[in-house]
Structure formats: structure tokens, C-alpha cells
C-alpha positions as CSV (number, residue, x, y, z in Angstrom):
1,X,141.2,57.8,65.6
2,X,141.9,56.2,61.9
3,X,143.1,52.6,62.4
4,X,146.1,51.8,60.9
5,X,146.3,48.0,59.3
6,X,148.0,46.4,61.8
7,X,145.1,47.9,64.3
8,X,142.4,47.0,61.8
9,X,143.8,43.0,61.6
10,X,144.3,43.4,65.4
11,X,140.7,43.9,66.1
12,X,139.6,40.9,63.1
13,X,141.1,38.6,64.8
14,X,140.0,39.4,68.1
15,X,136.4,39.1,66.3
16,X,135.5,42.9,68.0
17,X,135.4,44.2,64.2
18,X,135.5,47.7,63.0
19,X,135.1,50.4,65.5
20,X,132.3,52.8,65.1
21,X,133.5,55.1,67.9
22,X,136.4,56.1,69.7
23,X,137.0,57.9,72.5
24,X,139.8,59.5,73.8
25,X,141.2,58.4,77.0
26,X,143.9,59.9,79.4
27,X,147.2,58.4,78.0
28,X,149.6,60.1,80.9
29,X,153.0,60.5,79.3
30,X,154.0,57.9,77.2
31,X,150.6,56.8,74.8
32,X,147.5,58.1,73.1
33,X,144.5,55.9,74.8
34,X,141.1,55.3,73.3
35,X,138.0,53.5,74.2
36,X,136.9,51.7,71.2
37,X,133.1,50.8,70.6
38,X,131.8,48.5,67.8
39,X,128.7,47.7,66.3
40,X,127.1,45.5,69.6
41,X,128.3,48.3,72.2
42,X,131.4,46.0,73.2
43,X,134.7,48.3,73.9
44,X,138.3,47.7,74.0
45,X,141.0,49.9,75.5
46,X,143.3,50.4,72.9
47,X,147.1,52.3,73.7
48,X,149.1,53.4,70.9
49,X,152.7,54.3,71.2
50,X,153.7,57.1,69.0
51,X,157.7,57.3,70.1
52,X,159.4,55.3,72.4
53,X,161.2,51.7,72.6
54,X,159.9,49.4,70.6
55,X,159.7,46.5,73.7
56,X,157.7,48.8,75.8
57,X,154.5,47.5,75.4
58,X,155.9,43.8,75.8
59,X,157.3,45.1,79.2
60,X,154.3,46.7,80.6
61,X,152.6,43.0,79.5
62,X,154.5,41.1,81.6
63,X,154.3,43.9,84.7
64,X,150.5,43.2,84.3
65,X,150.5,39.7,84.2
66,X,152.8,39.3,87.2
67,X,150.1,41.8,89.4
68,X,147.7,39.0,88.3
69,X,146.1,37.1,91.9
70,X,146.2,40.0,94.0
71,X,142.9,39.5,95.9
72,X,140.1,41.8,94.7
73,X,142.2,43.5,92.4
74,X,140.9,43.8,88.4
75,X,144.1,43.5,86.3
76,X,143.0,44.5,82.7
77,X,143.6,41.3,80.3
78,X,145.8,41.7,77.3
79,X,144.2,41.0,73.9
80,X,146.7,41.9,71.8
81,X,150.7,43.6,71.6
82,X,153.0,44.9,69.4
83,X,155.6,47.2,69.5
84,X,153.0,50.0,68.1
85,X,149.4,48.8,70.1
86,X,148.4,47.4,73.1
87,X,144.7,46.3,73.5
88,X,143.5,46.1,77.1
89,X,139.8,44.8,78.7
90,X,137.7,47.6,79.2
91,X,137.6,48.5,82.7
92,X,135.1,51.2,82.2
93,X,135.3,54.7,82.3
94,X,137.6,56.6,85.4
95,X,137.0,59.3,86.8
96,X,139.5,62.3,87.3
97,X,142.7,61.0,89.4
98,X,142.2,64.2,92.0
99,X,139.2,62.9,92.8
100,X,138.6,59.8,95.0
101,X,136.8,56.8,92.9
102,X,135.0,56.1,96.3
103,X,133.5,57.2,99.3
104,X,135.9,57.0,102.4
105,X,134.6,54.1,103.9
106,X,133.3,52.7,100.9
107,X,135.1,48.8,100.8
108,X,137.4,49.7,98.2
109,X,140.0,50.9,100.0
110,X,139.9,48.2,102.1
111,X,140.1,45.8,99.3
112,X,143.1,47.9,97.9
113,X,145.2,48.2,100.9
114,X,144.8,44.9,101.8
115,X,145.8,44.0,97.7
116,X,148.9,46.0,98.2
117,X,150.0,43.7,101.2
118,X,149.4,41.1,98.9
119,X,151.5,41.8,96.5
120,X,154.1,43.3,98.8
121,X,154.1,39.4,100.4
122,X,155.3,38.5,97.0
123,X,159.1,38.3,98.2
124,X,162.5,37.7,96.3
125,X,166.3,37.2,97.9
126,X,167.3,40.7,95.5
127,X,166.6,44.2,94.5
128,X,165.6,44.9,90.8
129,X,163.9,43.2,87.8
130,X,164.5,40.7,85.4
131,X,165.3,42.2,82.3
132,X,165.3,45.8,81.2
133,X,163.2,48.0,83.1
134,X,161.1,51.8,82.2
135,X,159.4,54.3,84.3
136,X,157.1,55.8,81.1
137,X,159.8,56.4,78.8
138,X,162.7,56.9,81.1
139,X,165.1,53.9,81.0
140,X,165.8,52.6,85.3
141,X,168.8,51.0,85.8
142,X,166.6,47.9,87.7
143,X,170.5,45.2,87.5
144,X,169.9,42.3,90.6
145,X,171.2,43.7,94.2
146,X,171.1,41.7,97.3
147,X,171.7,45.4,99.4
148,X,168.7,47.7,99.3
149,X,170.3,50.2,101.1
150,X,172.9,49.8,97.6
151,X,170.5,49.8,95.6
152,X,168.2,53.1,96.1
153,X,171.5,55.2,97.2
154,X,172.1,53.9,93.2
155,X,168.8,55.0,92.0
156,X,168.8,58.5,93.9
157,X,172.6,59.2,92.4
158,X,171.2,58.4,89.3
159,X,168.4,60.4,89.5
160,X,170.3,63.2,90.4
161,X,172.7,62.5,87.3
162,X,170.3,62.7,84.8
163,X,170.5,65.4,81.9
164,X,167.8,68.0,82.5
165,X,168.0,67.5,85.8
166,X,171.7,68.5,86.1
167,X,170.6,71.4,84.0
168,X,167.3,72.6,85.8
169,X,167.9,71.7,89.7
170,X,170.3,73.9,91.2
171,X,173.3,72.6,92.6
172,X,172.6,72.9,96.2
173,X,170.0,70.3,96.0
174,X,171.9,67.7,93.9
175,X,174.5,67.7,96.7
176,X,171.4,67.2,98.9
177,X,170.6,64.1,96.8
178,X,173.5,62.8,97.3
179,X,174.2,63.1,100.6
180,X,170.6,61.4,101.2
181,X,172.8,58.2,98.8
182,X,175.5,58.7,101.0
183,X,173.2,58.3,104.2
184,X,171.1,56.0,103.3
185,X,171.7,53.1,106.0
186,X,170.6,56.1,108.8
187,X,167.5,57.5,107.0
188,X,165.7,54.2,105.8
189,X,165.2,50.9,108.1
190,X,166.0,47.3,106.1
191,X,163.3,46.1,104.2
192,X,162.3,43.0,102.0
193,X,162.5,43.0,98.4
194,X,159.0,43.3,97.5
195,X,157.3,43.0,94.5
196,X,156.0,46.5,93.7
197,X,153.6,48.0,91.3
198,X,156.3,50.5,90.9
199,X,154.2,54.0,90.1
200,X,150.8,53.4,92.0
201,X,149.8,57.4,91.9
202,X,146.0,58.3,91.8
203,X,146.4,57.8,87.7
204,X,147.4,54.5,87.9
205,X,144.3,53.4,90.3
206,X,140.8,53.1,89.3
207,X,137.3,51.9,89.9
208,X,136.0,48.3,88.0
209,X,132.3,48.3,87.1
210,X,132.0,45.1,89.7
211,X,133.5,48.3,92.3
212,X,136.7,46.7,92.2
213,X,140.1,48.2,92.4
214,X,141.5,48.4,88.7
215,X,145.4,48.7,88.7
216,X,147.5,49.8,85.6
217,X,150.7,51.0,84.5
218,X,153.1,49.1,86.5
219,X,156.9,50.0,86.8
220,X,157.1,46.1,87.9
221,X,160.2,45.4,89.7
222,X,161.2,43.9,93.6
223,X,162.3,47.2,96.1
224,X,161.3,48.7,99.5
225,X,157.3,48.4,100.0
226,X,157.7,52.1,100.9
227,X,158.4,52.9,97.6
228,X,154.8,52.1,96.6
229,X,153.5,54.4,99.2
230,X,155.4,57.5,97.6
231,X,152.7,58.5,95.1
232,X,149.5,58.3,97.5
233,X,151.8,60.0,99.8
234,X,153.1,62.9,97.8
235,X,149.6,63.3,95.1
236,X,147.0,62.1,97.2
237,X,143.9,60.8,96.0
238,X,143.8,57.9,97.9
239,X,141.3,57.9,101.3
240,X,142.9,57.1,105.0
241,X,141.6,53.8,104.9
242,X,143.9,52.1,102.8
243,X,146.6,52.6,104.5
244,X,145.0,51.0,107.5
245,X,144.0,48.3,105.4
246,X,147.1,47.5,104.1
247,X,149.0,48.1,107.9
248,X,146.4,45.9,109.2
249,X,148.3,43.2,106.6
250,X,151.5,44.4,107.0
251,X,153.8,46.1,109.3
252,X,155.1,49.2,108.9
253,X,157.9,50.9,111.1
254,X,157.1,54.5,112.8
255,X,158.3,57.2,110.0
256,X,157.0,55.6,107.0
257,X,155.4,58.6,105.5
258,X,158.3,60.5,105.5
259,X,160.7,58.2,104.4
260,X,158.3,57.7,101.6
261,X,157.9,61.1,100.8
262,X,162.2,61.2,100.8
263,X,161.4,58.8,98.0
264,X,158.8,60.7,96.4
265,X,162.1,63.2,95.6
266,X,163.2,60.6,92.5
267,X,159.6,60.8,91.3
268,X,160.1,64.7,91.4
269,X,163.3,64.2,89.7
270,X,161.8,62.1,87.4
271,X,159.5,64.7,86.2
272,X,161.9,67.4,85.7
273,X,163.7,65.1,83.3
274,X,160.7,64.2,81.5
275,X,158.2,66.6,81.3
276,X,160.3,69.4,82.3
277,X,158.4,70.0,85.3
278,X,160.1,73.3,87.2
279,X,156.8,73.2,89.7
280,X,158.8,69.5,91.1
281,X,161.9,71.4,92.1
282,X,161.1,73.4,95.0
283,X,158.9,71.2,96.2
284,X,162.2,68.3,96.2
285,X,164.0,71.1,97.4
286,X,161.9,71.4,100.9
287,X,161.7,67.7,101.4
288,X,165.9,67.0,100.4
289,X,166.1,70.5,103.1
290,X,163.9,68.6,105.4
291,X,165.9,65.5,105.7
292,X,169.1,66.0,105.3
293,X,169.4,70.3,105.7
């Protein structure tokens, strides 16, 4: 990559100098990542944001910092933000997300499960987030609720109101979504408002050279701990063991995984309107089918 100014003034004053390498990372939707090398071997994670709102980076800052405490869990520091960049602690180099970081029984998945319990323990008296809220580049509506069951039946019409969605998912399954809003209180037990990591998928967890979890991307807001569960759920890459982990820490009600998978459908949704994903609609299709016919 050719630093721009801003970049090159970035790393001066961070004393890490000019790079003499960069390598490129896997940005998921929203940024181009590198790893940047200088002349003593020291690296920097750097994220450049080539469209999008100009407080993303801010936001994603403050998701980070808040994650900070969780037990055994590597949080990358921030070295620098703007609008454009976003340098991040090196957390070494990850591996692909379809393929687990660690054996089965290997104590990181104890140490993440148990993290996740952690931060799920982390309680508030409402539903949502402080301040605007983005899940990659798609705006959430996260506004304060003291009713979860209010809340998600808001987030699944909304999901199912989006643009490309209303154009690509046939209308069958809309209805579907909405009846799942309309039934909320009957498919999904009360839970706390938590605080979440928000999009903890197989990208979004990683291995620390110290064989710690490393954790990034948050969507940081307070909701259902199930929610967090959707993207090991539905993706995989995460082994057995830490979700006994983390039920050893917290308890869980009988259903879980299917009520997280239900959830898993806005993900799906999500995609569609993003990325344009057509593979995410049959398979929303057969869980919306599944729970409510």
C-alpha cells in the first residue's frame, strides 16, 4: 500500500516510522487491512476505510474499549483513529476463519467461553446502545428499550424492510419474518440485556501469540446473550467446548441453539442487503419454515 500523509504523520508520531512492508490482511466487508512492518521487524494493523460513515472508526473504538477486562481475552489496543485509518496492536497473523485456531480441547475455548459469560455478566436496565450504532456498513436502529421481546420483533421487521431484501426474498418469507415479530413473546424466553460483542462469527475470533483469544469487530450494544451465539451457531468454526465453557458460567434455557439460529435469520438478511448474498435466502427460508411454517 502507498501511505497517504495523514497515514505517514500517523505512524511519526507513533515513532513506528516508515513501513518497509505491507501485507494484506482480510478486511471482511467494510476496510482494506494490512500488516505493516518497519525497519526493527515491529508491525502495526492498519484498517483503511475507503467508503462509509465518517464516525465508523470512532464507533468500532469505543466497542473495543468497552470489551476491554474480559478475562483472558486480547482486545487489540488503538494507536491511532480518524475517520479514514484505524491502527490496531498486532495480534499476529490468523489463520483462515473455517478453520479452528485450536485443537478441541486445547484451553482456548475454555478461556473464550468462559470470556463470553463475562461479558454477558456485564448487565444494563435496557435494550440497545448509546449513540448511533453499525453492523459493517449497515446503519441498526440500536434507540433504548426496556422490552426485549419489543425490541428484536423491531430489529426482525426491520430487517425484513430493508431495500434489497424486499427486492430479493420472496414474499412468502417476509410474511414469515414477521409473523416470527408478531410471535416473539412465544418463541424466545426473557432475557437480560447483556452487553454483547454483537457479530462474534469465526472472522471476528482469533488466536494471540500468548494463545489467547483475540476478539475484533464488535457490533457493541446490550441485547439477548443468544444473539451472540447466532454466528458460532449458524458458521461454525468454533469447537464444542466453548459452549460448555461458557454454560458452565452461565445458564442457558433448553432450546438455545434454535432460537439462536431463528436469530441467525437477520444475519442472513443482513447479507442479502449488503453483499447481495442469494446463497442466505433459502437457507433463512428453511429456518423462518422451521419455526413458524
Amino acid at each position: 500500500m502507498q501511505p497517504s500523509s495523514e497515514l505517514d504523520f500517523a505512524l511519526t508520531q507513533l515513532g513506528f516510522g516508515t513501513p518497509v512492508q505491507a501485507n494484506a490482511q482480510t478486511g471482511g466487508m467494510v476496510s482494506r487491512v494490512n500488516r505493516l512492518t518497519n525497519q526493527l521487524g515491529q508491525t502495526l494493523i492498519v484498517k483503511e476505510l475507503e467508503q462509509g460513515p465518517a464516525h465508523l472508526y470512532a464507533l468500532e473504538v469505543i466497542g473495543l474499549q468497552r470489551m476491554q477486562g474480559v478475562p483472558g481475552w486480547r482486545i487489540p489496543q488503538v494507536r491511532y483513529v480518524s475517520s479514514r485509518y484505524l491502527l490496531l496492536e498486532d495480534l499476529g497473523p490468523q489463520g483462515e476463519w473455517n478453520k479452528l485456531p485450536a485443537p478441541h480441547g486445547h484451553a482456548f475455548w475454555e478461556v473464550l467461553g468462559r470470556g463470553l459469560a463475562h461479558l454477558h455478566g456485564r448487565l444494563s436496565n435496557r435494550f440497545g446502545w448509546e449513540g448511533p450504532s453499525y453492523w459493517g456498513l449497515l446503519p441498526v436502529d440500536n434507540s433504548w428499550d426496556a422490552d426485549g421481546h419489543r425490541f428484536y420483533a423491531k430489529r426482525f421487521r426491520a430487517m425484513a424492510s430493508l431495500p434489497n431484501v424486499l427486492i430479493r426474498v420472496p414474499g412468502s418469507d417476509l410474511d414469515r419474518v414477521h409473523r416470527v415479530a408478531d410471535r416473539i413473546m412465544d418463541l424466545f424466553p426473557r432475557q437480560p440485556p447483556s452487553l454483547l460483542h454483537g457479530d462474534l462469527w469465526a472472522g471476528n475470533r482469533g488466536l494471540a501469540p500468548d494463545g489467547a483469544p483475540a476478539i475484533f469487530d464488535p457490533f457493541i450494544h446490550y441485547g439477548w446473550p443468544e444473539w451472540d451465539l447466532h454466528g458460532a451457531v449458524l458458521f461454525g468454526g468454533f469447537s464444542d467446548r466453548w459452549i460448555d465453557a461458557y454454560r458452565e458460567c452461565h445458564a442457558m434455557e433448553a432450546g438455545w441453539r434454535t432460537r439462536a439460529e431463528l436469530l441467525g435469520v437477520m444475519h442472513l438478511l443482513a447479507m442479502v442487503e449488503l453483499a447481495d448474498a442469494t446463497w442466505a435466502i433459502p437457507w433463512a427460508s428453511r429456518i423462518l419454515t422451521q419455526a413458524v411454517g
